[in-house]
Backbone bond lengths (Angstrom), bond angles and torsions (degrees), N, CA, C in turn:
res aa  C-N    CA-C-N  psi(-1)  N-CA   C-N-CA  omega(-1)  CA-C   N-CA-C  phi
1 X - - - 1.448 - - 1.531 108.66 -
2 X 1.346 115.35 138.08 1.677 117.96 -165.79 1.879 90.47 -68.90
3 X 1.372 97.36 173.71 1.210 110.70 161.01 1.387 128.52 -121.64
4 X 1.114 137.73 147.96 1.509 127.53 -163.95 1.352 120.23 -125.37
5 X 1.381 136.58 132.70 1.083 134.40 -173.56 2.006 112.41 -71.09
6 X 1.294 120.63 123.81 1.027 139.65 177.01 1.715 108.37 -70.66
7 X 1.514 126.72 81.79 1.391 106.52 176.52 1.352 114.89 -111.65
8 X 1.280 104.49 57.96 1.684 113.82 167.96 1.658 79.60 -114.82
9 X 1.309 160.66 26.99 1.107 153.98 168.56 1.220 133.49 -131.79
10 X 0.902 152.80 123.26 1.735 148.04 -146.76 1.179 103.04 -72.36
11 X 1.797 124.63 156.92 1.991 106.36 -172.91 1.327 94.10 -91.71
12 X 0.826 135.94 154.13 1.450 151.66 124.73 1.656 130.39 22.15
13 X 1.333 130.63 76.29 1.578 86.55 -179.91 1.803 118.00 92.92
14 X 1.370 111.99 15.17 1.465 125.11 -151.98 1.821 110.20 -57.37
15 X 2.040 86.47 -42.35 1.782 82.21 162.11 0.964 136.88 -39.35
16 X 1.340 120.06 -48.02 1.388 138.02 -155.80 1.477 107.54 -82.29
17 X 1.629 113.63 -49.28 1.304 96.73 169.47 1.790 127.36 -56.97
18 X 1.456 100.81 -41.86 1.443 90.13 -172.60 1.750 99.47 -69.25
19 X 0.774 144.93 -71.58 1.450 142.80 155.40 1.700 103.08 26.04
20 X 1.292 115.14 -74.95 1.386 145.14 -176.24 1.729 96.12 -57.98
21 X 1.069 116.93 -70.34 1.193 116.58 -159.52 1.832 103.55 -69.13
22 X 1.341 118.99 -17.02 1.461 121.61 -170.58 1.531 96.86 -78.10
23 X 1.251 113.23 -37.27 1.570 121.48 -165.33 1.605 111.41 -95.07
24 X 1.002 122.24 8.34 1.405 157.75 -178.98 1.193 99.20 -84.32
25 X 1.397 96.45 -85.35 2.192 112.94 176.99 1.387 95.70 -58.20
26 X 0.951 148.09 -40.68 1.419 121.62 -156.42 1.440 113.24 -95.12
27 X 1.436 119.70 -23.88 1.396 127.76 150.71 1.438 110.26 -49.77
28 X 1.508 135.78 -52.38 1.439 143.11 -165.17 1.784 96.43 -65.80
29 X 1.465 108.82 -64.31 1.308 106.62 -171.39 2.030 113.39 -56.39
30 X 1.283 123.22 -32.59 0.946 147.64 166.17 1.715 131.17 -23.63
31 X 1.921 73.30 -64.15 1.575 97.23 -179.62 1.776 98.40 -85.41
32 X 1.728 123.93 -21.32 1.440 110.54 -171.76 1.350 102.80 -79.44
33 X 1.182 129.48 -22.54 1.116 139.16 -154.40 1.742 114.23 -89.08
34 X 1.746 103.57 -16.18 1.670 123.83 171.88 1.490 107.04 -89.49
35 X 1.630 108.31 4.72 1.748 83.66 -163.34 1.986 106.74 -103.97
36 X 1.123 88.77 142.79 1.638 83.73 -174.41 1.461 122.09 -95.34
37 X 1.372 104.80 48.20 1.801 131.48 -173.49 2.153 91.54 -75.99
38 X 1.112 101.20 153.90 1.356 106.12 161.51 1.368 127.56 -104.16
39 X 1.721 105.40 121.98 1.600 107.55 -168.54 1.570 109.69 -41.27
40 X 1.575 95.66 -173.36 1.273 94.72 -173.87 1.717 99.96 -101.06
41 X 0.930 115.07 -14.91 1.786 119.10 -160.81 2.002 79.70 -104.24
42 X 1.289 122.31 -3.89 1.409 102.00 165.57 1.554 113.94 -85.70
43 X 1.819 94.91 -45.34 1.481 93.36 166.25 1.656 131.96 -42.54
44 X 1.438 111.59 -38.83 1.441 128.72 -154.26 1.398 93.49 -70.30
45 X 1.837 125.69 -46.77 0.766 130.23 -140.72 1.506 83.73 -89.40
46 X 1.563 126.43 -67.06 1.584 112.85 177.45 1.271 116.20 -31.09
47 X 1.482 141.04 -30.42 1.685 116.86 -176.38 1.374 90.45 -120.51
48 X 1.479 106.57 52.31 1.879 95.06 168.41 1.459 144.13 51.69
49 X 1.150 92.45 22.16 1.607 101.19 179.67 1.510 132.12 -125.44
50 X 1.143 97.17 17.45 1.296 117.37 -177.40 1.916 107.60 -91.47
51 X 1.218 88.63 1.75 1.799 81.36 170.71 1.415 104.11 -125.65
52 X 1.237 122.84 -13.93 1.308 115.03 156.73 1.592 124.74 -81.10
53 X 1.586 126.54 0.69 1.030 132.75 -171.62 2.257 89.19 -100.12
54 X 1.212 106.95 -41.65 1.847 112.04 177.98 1.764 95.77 -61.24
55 X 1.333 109.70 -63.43 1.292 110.78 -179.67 1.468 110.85 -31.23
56 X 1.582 125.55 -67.69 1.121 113.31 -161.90 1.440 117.33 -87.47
57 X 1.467 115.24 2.76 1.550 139.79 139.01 1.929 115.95 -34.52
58 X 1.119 95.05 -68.71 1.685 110.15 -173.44 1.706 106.06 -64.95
59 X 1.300 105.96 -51.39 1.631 103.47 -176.06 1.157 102.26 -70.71
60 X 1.846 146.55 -22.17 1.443 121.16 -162.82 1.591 77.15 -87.09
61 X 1.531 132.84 -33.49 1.608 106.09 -163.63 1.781 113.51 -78.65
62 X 1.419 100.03 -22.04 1.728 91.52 171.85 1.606 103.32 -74.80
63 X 0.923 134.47 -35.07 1.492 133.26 179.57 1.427 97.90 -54.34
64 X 0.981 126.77 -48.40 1.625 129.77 -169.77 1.433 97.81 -75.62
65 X 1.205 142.00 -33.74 1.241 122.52 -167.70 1.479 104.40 -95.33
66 X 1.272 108.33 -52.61 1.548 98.20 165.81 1.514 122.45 -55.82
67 X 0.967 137.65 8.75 1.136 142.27 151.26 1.509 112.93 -74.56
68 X 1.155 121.63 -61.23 1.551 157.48 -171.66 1.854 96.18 -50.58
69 X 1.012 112.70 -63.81 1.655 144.92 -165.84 1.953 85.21 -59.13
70 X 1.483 109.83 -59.64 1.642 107.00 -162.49 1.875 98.54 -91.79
71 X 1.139 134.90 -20.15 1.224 115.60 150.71 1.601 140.63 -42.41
72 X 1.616 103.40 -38.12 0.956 139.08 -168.65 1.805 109.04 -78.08
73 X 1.612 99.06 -43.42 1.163 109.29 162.76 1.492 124.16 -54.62
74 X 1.523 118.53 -67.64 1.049 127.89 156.88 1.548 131.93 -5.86
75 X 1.622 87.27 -82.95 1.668 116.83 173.40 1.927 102.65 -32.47
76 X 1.992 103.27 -63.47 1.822 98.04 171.86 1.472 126.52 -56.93
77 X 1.452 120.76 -6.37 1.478 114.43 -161.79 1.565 74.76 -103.76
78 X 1.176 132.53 -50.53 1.618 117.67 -172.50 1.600 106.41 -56.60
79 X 1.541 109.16 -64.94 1.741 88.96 -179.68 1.548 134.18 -72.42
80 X 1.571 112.56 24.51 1.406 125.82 171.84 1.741 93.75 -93.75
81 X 1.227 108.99 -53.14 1.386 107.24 162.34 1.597 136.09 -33.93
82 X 1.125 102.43 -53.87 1.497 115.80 174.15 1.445 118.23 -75.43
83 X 1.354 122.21 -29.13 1.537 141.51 148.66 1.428 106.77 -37.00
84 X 1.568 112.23 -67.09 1.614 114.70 -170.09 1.138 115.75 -76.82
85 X 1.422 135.46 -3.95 1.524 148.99 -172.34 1.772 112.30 -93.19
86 X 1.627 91.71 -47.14 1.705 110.98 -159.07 1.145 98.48 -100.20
């Protein structure tokens, strides 16, 4: 028969897990941090594409803000509306 975790009850031992789990990540980051793999934005940049990957970075966030910016507009011309009505 399975067993089931009880979480109307505090776990067990709470130090210990986070303890465990801190030394966990810091082993993980540790060991990524020894490996002599080549980034990816090193790669990008050896076959040139690492400025077309920022490029199309910058335009989706001005697209988004200028979007953002004329919603916003909108949104005030409607509740100037509702101001002059109500």
């Amino acid at each position: 028969m399975p067993t089931f975790v009880d979480l109307t009850k505090p776990p067990g031992n709470l130090m210990a897990r986070i303890t465990s789990t801190l030394l966990l990540c810091f082993a993980a980051a540790t060991i990524c941090a020894q490996s002599t793999a080549e980034l990816p934005a090193d790669f990008l940049r050896s076959i040139g594409k690492l400025y077309v990957v920022v490029a199309v970075i910058v335009v989706v966030f001005l697209g988004i803000t200028f979007y953002l910016w004329r919603l916003d507009r909108r949104m005030t011309d409607l509740e100037n509306q509702i101001d002059d009505h109500g």
